[in-house]
C-alpha positions in Angstrom: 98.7 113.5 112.9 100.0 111.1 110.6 99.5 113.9 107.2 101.1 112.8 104.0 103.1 115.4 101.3 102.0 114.9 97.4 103.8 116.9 94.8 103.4 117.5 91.1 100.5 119.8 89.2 97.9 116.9 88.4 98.1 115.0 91.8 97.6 118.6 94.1 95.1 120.0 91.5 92.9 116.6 91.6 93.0 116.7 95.3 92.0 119.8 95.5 89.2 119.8 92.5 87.6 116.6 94.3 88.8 116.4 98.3 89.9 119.6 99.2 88.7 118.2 102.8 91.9 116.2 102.8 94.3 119.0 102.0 95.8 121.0 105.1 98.4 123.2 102.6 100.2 124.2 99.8 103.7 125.2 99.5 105.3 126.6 96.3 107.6 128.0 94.3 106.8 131.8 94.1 108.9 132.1 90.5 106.2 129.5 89.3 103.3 131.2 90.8 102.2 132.0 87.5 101.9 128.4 86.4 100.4 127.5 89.7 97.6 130.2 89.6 95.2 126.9 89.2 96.1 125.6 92.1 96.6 128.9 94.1 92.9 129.6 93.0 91.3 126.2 94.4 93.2 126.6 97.6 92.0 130.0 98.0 88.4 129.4 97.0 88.6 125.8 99.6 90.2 128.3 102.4 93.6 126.7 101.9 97.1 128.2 103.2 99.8 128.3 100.4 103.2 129.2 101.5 106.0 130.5 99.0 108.8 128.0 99.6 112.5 127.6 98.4 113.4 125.0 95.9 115.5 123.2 98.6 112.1 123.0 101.4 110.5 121.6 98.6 112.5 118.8 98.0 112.8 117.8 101.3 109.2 117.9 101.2 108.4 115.9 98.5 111.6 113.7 99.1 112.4 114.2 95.3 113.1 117.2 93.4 110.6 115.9 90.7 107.8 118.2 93.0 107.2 120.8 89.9 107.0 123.5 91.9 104.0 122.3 94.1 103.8 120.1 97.5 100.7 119.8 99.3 100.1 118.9 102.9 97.3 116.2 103.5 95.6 113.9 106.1 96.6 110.7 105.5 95.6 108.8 102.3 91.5 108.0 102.7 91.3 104.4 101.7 88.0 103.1 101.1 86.0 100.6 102.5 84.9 97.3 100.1 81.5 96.8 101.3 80.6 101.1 100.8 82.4 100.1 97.2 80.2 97.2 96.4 77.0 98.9 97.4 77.4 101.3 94.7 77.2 98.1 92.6 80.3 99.2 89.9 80.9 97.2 86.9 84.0 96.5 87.2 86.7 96.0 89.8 90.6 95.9 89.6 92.5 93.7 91.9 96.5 94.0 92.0 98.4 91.1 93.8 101.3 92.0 95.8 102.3 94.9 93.2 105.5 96.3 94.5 106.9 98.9 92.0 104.9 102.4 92.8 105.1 103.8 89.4 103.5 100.2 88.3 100.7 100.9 90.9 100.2 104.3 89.8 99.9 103.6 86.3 97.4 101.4 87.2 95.4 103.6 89.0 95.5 105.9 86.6 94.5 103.5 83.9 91.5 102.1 86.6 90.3 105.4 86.5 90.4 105.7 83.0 88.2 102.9 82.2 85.8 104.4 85.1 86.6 101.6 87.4 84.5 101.2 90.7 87.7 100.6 92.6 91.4 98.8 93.1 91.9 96.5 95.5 95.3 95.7 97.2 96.3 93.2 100.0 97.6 95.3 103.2 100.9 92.6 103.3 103.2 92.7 100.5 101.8 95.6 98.1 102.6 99.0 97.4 101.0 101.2 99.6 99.7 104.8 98.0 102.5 106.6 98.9 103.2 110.2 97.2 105.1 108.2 94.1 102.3 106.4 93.4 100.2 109.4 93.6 103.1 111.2 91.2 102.8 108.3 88.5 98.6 108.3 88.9 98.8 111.5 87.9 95.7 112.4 90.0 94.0 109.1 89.9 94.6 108.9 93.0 91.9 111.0 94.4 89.4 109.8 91.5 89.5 106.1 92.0 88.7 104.5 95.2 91.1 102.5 96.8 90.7 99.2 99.3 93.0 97.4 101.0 92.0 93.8 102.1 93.8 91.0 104.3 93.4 88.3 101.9 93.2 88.4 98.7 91.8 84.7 97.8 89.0 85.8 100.3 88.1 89.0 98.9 87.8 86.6 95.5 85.2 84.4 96.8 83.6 87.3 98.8 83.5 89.2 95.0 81.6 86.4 94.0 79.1 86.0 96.1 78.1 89.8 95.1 78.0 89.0 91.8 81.4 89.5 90.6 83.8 86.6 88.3 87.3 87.0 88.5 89.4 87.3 85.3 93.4 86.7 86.1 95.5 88.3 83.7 97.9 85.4 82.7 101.4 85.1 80.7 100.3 82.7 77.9 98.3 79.5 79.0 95.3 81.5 79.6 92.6 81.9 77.3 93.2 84.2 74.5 92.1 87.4 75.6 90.3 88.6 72.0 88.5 85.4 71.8 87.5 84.9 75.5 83.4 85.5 76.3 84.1 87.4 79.5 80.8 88.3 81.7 80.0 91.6 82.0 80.5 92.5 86.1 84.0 91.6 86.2 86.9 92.2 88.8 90.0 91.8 86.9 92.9 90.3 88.6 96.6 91.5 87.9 99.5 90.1 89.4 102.7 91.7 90.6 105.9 91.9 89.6 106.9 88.4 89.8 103.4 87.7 88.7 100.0 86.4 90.2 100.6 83.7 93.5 98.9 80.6 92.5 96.5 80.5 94.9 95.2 84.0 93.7 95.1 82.4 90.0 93.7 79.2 91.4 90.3 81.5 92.6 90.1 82.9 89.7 87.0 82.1 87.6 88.4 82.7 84.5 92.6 83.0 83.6 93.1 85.3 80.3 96.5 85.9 78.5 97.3 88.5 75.9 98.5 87.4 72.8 102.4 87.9 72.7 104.3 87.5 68.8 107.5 88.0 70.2 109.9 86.1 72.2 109.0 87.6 76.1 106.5 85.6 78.2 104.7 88.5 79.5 104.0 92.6 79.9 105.2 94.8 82.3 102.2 94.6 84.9 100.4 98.2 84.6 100.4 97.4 81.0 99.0 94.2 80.6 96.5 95.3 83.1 96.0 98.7 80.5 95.6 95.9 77.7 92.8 93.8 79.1 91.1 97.2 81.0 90.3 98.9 77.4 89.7 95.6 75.8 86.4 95.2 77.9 85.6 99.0 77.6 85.7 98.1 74.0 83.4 95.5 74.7 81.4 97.2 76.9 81.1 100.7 74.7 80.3 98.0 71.7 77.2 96.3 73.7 75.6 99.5 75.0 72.3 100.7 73.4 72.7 102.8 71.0 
């Protein structure tokens, strides 16, 4: 079995509210049980086993003592497939390239969600996977949002396209302005990593956006500029919509 541990209140309870399939059980700490009754309820009510643990099984659980009191036991993470995505016909996409940091990848997830994304995309190679960190940091996102992983990236671009999709990279400065860019309104927004987007990534791009920047840095931390641009076009998009 190749079953995964989350930790933390919002990632368990999330799982719970909207997989429960995907949970096998809980472990906790019984001095929080009162604070846990939530969760202790859902797993009941699914058919769940929770298990009273001490604070030291958690942690080696969870692999951090950051678990707040709560680890859950789960089939590995459920990643979705891009073509059962697509057929749902969302409005929007979110692409990461080759983001590394988990809490980066988390709080993009979480932000994805937020804007009632259709999904993330990530390449398999050289990308965070969803690990329980990530899951930690989405604060439940994680089990809202669907999540792909592709082979190639520039592929899944051009493959975007022909259902309907154009690409907007997120850009340090030569892009167009992002609050006076006409974007189209099916969009899969394109964020790159770390060390930012590989160029053949932002050379498939249909259109390259940058946030205006005052100060003296170059660029955002990723899962920020990719927060920036997300509720800039649900702005747009909750401006547009019949009233």
């Amino acid at each position: 079995m190749n079953d995964r541990h989350i930790y933390g209140v919002h990632p368990v309870t999330e799982w719970l509210r909207s997989r429960a399939d995907a949970v096998r059980s809980i472990s906790y700490d019984p001095g929080a049980a009162q604070r846990l009754a939530g969760i202790l309820h859902l797993a009941q009510v699914a058919g769940i086993g929770t298990y009273p643990r001490g604070e030291q099984v958690l942690t080696d659980l969870a692999g951090t003592g950051r678990h707040q009191g709560v680890v859950a036991a789960c089939r590995a993470f459920p990643y979705a497939d891009l073509q059962q995505v697509l057929k749902e016909a969302p409005r929007l996409l979110v692409v990461a390239d080759r983001l590394q940091d988990p809490h980066n990848l988390g709080a993009l997830l979480r932000t994805a969600e937020g804007v009632g994304a259709g999904g993330v995309i990530l390449p398999k190679d050289g990308a965070a996977a969803v690990t329980a960190a990530v899951e930690a940091a989405a604060a439940g996102a994680a089990a809202l949002v669907p999540v792909c992983r592709v082979t190639n990236v520039v592929r899944t671009l051009h493959a975007l396209k022909d259902a309907g999709y154009w690409s907007v990279g997120l850009v340090p400065r030569a892009g167009l302005g992002l609050y006076d860019a006409a974007l189209p309104d099916r969009v899969a927004v394109v964020v790159g990593g770390e060390a930012g987007m590989r160029p053949l990534v932002a050379g498939a791009c249909d259109f390259k956006v940058a946030i205006p920047m005052r100060g003296r840095i170059d660029s955002l931390n990723a899962s920020v500029a990719a927060a920036v641009l997300l509720y800039e076009l649900l702005r747009r998009s909750s401006r547009d919509a019949p009233a």
